[in-house]
N, C-alpha and C positions, 0 to 999 in steps of 0.2 A: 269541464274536464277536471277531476281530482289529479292532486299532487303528483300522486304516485303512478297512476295513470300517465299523466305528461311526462315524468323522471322516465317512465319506461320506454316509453316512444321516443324522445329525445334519445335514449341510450340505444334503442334498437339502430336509428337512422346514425346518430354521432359511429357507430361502429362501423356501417358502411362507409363511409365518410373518411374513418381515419385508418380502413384496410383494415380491422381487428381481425381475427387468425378464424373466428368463427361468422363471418356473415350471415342473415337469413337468406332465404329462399327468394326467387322472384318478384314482384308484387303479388300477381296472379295467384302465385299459393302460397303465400306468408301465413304464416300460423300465428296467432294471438299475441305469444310473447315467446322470447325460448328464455329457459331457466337461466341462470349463471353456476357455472362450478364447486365456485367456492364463493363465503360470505363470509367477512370477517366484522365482527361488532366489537368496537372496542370503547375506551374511558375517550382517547382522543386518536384521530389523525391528524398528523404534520403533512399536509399535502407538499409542501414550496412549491404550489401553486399560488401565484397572487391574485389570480382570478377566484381562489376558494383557498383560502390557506388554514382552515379548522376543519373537519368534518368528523362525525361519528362512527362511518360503515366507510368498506370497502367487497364491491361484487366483481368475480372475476369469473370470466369466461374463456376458457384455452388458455393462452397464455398472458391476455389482456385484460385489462383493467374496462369493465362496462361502464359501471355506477360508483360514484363518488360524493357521499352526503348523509341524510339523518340514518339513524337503527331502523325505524320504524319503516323508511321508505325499500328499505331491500327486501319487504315482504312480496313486492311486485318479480323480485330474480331468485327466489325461494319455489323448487319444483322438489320431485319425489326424488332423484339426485343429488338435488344440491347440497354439497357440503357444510355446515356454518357450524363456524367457530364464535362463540363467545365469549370476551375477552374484557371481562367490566374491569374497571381502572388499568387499563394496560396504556400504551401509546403504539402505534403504528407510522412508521417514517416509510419515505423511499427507499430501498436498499442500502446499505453503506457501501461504499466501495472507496478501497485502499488504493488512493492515488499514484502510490509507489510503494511497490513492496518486490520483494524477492521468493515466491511463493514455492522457487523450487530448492530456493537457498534453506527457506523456512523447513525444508521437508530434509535437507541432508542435516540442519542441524539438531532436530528429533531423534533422527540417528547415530547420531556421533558424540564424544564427550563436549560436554560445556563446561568450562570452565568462567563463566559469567556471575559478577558476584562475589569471585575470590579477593580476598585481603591481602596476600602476598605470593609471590611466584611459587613459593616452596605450597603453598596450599594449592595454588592451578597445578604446580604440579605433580599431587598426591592423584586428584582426579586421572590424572598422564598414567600415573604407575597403576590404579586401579582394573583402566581400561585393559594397561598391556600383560595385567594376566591372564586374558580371555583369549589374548591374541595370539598366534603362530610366528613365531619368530622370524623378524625378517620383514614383517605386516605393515605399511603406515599405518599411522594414528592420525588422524586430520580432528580437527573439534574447532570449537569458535569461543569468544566473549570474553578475553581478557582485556583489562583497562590500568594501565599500571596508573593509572591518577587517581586510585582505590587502596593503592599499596605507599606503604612505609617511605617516605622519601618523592615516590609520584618518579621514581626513575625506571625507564626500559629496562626488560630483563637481562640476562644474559642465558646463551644456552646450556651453561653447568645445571642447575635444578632438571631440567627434560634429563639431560645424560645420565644422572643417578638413578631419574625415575622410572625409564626406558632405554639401557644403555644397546638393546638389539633392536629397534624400532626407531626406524626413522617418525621421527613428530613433527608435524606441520600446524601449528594452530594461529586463525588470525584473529586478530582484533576485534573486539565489539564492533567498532564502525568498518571492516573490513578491508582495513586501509593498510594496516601494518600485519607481517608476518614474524613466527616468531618459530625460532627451530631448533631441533638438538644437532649435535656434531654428525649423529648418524645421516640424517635428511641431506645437512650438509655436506658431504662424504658423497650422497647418492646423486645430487648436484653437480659434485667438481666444482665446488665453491670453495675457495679459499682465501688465502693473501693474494693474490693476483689479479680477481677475478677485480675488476673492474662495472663502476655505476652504471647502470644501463640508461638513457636517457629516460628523465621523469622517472626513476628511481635513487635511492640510496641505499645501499647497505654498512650498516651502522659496524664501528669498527671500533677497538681496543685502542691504549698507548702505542703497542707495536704496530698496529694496522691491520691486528687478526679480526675477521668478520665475529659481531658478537653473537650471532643467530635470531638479529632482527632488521628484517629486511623492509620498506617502504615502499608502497606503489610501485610501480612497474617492477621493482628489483624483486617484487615477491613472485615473478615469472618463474626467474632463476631458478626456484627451488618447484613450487610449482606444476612445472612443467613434468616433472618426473613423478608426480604422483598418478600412477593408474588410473583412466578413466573411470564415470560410472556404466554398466552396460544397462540395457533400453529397459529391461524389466524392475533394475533397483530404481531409474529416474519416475518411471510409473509408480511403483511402491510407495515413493517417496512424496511425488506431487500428487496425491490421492492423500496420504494421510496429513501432508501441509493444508490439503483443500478442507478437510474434517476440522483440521484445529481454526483455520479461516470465518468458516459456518459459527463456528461454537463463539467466537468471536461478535458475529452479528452480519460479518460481510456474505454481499452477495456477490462481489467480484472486487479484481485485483489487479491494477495497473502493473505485469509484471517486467520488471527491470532486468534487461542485458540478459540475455539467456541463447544457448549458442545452437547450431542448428539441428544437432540431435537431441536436443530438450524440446525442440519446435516442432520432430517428429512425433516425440510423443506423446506430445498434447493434440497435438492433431490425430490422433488414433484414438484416444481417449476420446475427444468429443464427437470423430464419424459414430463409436460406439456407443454415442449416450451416454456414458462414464463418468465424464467431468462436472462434477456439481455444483461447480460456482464458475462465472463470466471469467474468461480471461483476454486483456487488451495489451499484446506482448511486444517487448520491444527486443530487437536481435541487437545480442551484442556484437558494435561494429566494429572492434579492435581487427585489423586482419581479413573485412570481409566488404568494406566499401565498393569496391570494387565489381566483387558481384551482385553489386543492386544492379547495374546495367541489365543485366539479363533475368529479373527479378519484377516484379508487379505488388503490391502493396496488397491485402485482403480487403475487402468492400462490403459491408455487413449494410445493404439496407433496410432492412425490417427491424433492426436493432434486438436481432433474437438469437445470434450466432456466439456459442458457448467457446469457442477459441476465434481470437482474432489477430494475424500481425499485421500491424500497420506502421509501425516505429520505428526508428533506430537508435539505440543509446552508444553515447561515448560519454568520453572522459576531460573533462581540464585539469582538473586539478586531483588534489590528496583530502584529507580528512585534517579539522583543527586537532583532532586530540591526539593526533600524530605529530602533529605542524609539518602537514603534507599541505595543507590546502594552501594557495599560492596568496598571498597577500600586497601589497601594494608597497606597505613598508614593512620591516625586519619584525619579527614575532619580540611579543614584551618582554616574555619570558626566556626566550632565548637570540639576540639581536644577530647571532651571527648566519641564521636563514631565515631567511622569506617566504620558503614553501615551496613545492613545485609545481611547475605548470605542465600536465605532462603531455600538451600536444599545443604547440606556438602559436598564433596569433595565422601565420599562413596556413598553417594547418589544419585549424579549427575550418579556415574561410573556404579551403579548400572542399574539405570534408561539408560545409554546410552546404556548397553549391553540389555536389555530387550527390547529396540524398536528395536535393528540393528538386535536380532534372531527374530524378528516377520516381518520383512523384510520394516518398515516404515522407514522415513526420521524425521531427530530430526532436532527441531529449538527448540534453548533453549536463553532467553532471558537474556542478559549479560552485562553490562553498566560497572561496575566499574573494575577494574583493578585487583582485587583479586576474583571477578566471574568471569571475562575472562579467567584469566587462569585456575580457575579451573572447567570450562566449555574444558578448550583445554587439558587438563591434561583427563579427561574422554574419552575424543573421542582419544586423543593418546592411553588409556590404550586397547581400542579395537582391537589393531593388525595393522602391516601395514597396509594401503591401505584400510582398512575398513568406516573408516570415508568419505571418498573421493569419495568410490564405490557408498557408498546410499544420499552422497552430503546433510550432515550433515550438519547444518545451526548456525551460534551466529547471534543472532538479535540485531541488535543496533550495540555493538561491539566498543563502546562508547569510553571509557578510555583505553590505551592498555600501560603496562609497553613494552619500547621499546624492551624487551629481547624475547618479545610475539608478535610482528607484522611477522617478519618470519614465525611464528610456523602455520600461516595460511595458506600459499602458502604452505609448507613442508608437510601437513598432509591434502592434500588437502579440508579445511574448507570452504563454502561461508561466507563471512563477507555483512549481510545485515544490509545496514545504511541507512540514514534518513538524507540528507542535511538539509534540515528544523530544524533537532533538534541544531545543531551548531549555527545557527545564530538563534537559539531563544533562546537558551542559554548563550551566547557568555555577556551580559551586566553581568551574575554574577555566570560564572564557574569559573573564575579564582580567586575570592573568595571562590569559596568550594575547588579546588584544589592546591593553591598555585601553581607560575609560572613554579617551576621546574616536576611539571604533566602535564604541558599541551601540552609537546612534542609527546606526545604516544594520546593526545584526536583528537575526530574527524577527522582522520590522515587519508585521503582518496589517497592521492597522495601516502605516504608512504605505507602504503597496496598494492595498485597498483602494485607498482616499486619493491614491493617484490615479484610478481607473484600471491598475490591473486586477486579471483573472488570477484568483485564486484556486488551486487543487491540493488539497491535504493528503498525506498519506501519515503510513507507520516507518516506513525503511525495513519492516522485519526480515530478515530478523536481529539487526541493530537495534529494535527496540520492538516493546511485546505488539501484538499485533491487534490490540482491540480498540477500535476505531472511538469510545467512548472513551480512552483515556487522552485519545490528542485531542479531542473535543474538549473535556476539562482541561488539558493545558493549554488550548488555547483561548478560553473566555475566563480564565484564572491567574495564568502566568506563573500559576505553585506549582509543587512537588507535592508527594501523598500524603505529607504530613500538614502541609498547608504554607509551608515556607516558602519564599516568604512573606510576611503582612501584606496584604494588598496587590501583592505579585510581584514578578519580577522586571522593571521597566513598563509599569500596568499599563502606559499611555500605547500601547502595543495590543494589547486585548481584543479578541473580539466579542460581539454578543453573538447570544446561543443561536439564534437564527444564521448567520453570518456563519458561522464555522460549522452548521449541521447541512446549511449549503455548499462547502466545499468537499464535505462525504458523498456527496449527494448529485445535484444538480452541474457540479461542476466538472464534476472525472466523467459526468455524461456529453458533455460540452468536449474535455478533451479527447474523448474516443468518438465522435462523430455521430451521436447518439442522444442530444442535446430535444431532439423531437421525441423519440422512443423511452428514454428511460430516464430517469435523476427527478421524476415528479409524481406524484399519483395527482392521476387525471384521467378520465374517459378516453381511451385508444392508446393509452402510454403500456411497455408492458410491464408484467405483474409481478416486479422484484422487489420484497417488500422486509422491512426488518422490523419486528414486533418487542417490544420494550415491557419489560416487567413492570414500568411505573411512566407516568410522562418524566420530560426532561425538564433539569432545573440548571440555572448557572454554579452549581458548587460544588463540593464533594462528593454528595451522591449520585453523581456521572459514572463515578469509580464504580459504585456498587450495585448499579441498576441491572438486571437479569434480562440475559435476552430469550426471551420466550419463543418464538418463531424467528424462522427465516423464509420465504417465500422466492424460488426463482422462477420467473417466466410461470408461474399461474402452479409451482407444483411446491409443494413444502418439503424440500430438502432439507431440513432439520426443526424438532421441536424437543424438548429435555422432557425430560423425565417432570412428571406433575409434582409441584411442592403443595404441601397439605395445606387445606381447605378452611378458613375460619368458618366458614357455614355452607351449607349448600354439598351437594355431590362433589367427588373428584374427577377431573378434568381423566382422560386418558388420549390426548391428543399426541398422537405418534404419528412420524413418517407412516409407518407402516397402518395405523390405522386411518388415515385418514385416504390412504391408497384403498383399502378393502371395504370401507363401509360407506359407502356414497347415502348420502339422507339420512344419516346420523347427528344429532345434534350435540355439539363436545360444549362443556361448561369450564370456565374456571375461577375456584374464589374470586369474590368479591373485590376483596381489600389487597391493595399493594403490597408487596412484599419487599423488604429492603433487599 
């Protein structure tokens, strides 16, 4: 029996076997072979499969993955349909998927002024005046990305700059990390914020000599203000997570661990995907500020074929604040500033509380944890649940930022996922080690040490706290640099990982935490067919940064491919969504030679 012959047969049986989405027929009337789909020939495949972890083709059938191996052997799932792409020097991975992102946060701040990047308040706040000539007086302004450790001094705004720039507009803008709020008098005014008003607990509002609020408010205290900005109604949330989900694609992702989202956002991603709509995986988690309660009467979603374009299965909370705030709760007094510690914004009972009322409603918690005294008492709560409990429904710390080294074990021990953020380390890195003094920064961003402890790994972006392309936290995390390369050797390099290790936690791991760990995070025979196609293979250096993502593949269908760049020899590619929908048995080419 030849090669490709056996490949075939194994692939026709291996598909009954693992349920793929197209079965043949009977024995009785089995037909020879049936085609595949799609065929994609490329330079390499990254299977993270350890049973085959190289190969050159990927054949897919519906929404499955058939065959997995040489060029030469997919001439056996090559019919007068079949799709094939050829893709010499390219790379093909498993999907990426954004371990934690904010996919619908990403989509209002497309919409709304950024001020991310500015140099000083009076420059964020020229963007503020810009915006509010378009506006209707009377309008908020809501926008995101300010980081006063960018600005002159590295000190909190005050809200005179917004008042000048928008003195009929209430302005709401938060923080890069989304941690701090920042506002003009008007907001404030619409508020009934003043001298009087009082911290809310697990908040502060920052306050003058006299005691006047200066218009920047902290975790919980950014309710206060808030609360009085106008909902979005269900057609701007659609608008919005539909164009987040395009810039997600362009990125490389095929889906998106999405963080805290409330339950009219829930509605309408679940409308989006009854209609086929939604183009990329989403594994949502409801934010549970305000709604624990009604998990009683609640049931978790159940995706077993691992093909279901919306999922909620989560709950996110909160412990703590953001370092670049010095919200995030720390153990001892911040370096930089000794007179707080941070806040914790739900206690110790609280937390324990809250963990046992999701795990009897049978949800998966991700509770959000940076500092080193919400870490542990985020791991102190899922310990007090019983052996084996935390581990069973794969209990999530998000961030998982600062960790006192006596608390890195307790991850791998109580089986916890630890989801981090490479991005966050090197954009933090110019002035953590002023908030935490040298002797913290053994237990921070400690991904290798995690590791080597036996815990699980899930990477994300935070976007849109930070950009949302899954190959730049890859480079930060097998680099430890910034884009220019700083610094020498990385930052704390004994923290690195190799590129395997961190293309694993885009990967195989955010498969693991959404319950999908069989179906999806590997190309393999029966896994399904979510695939992110690489302009060149991957290297441990810089050009992570700069690699082009040529395809995206979800569930067996090419929800996105760019525009062809020109050809050192050979025809031009024209491999489009849309053609590759209309011309079935067409065969797409693309140069040869890599492209930077």
């Amino acid at each position: 029996m030849s090669n490709v012959l056996r490949a075939t047969l194994l692939s026709l049986f291996g598909s009954l076997a693992l349920g793929c989405a197209s079965p043949g027929p009977p024995a009785a009337t089995a037909t020879p072979w049936t085609p595949a789909d799609l065929v994609i020939k490329a330079g390499v495949v990254r299977t993270m499969d350890p049973a085959k972890p190289r190969a050159e083709a990927v054949a897919v059938r519906g929404e499955r993955i058939v065959f997995v191996g040489s060029a030469a052997d997919t001439k056996a799932f090559v019919g007068p349909g079949t799709r094939v792409v050829e893709l010499p020097g390219r790379a093909v991975v498993p999907g990426l998927v954004d371990g934690h992102g904010h996919l619908y946060g990403l989509g209002i701040a497309l919409e709304t002024p950024s001020v991310r990047g500015t140099r000083s308040a009076e420059e964020a706040a020229a963007v503020v005046a810009e915006a509010a000539k378009a506006r209707p007086r009377g309008e908020w302004i809501t926008g995101r990305g300010w980081d006063q450790n960018l600005w002159p001094g590295a000190a909190f705004p005050t809200h005179g700059p917004l008042d000048a720039a928008a003195p009929e507009h209430p302005v709401a803008l938060r923080r890069v990390d989304g941690h701090a709020l920042w506002a003009n008098a008007a907001a404030m005014r619409a508020a009934g914020v003043g001298r009087g008003t009082q911290d809310p607990p697990g908040g502060r509002v920052l306050r003058d000599a006299a005691g006047e609020p200066t218009g920047v408010f902290i975790d919980n205290a950014m309710g206060l203000v808030e609360a009085r900005i106008p909902a979005d109604p269900p057609a701007v949330r659609e608008r919005r997570i539909l164009r987040a989900a395009e810039e997600a694609l362009s990125s490389g992702l095929t889906g998106v661990h999405e963080m805290g989202i409330d339950d009219e956002t829930v509605a309408v991603y679940r409308a989006l995907a009854a209609a086929g709509r939604l183009p990329i995986r989403v594994n949502a988690y409801l934010a549970g500020e305000g709604r624990l309660e009604g998990l009683r009467g609640r049931a978790p979603d159940v995706d077993a074929t691992g093909t279901a374009m919306f999922v909620l299965r989560g709950v996110k909370l909160y412990a703590d604040g953001a370092l670049g705030s010095r919200g995030a709760a720390l153990l001892e007094p911040y370096a930089d500033e000794p007179s707080t510690s941070g806040l914790l914004l739900m206690d110790r009972d609280a937390l324990a509380r809250a963990a046992r009322l999701v795990a009897d409603a049978g949800f998966q918690l991700a509770v959000h944890a940076i500092g080193d005294r919400a870490n542990r008492a985020v791991l102190d709560a899922f310990e007090a649940l019983g052996p084996g409990r935390a581990a069973a429904l794969r209990f999530r710390v998000e961030h998982a930022q600062i960790l006192s080294p006596d608390d890195l074990p307790r991850f791998s021990a109580l089986g916890v996922i630890a989801s981090m953020q490479p991005t966050h380390a090197t954009s933090d890195m110019p002035w953590a080690p002023a908030r935490l003094g040298a002797h913290r920064l053994k237990g921070a961003y400690a991904w290798r040490s995690l590791r080597s402890s036996g815990a699980r790994l899930v990477f994300g972006s935070d976007f849109p706290v930070e950009e949302a392309s899954p190959l730049l936290g890859i480079y930060a995390a097998v680099t430890r640099q910034d884009l220019s390369g700083q610094p020498p050797g990385g930052w704390m390099p004994e923290e690195r990982l190799d590129l395997d290790e961190a293309l694993l936690a885009f990967t195989a791991a955010p498969a693991y935490a959404s319950w999908a760990e069989g179906q999806r995070g590997r190309i393999a025979p029966g896994y399904v067919a979510d695939l992110t196609v690489l302009g060149r293979d991957l290297s441990p250096d810089r050009s992570l940064v700069d690699t082009p993502i040529d395809m995206v593949v979800v569930g067996g269908r090419v929800a996105r491919a760019p525009a062809p760049r020109a050809a050192s020899s050979g025809p031009l590619s024209d491999v489009t969504a849309d053609a590759m929908k209309v011309a079935p048995g067409r065969r797409d080419t693309r140069d040869s030679a890599p492209q930077p």
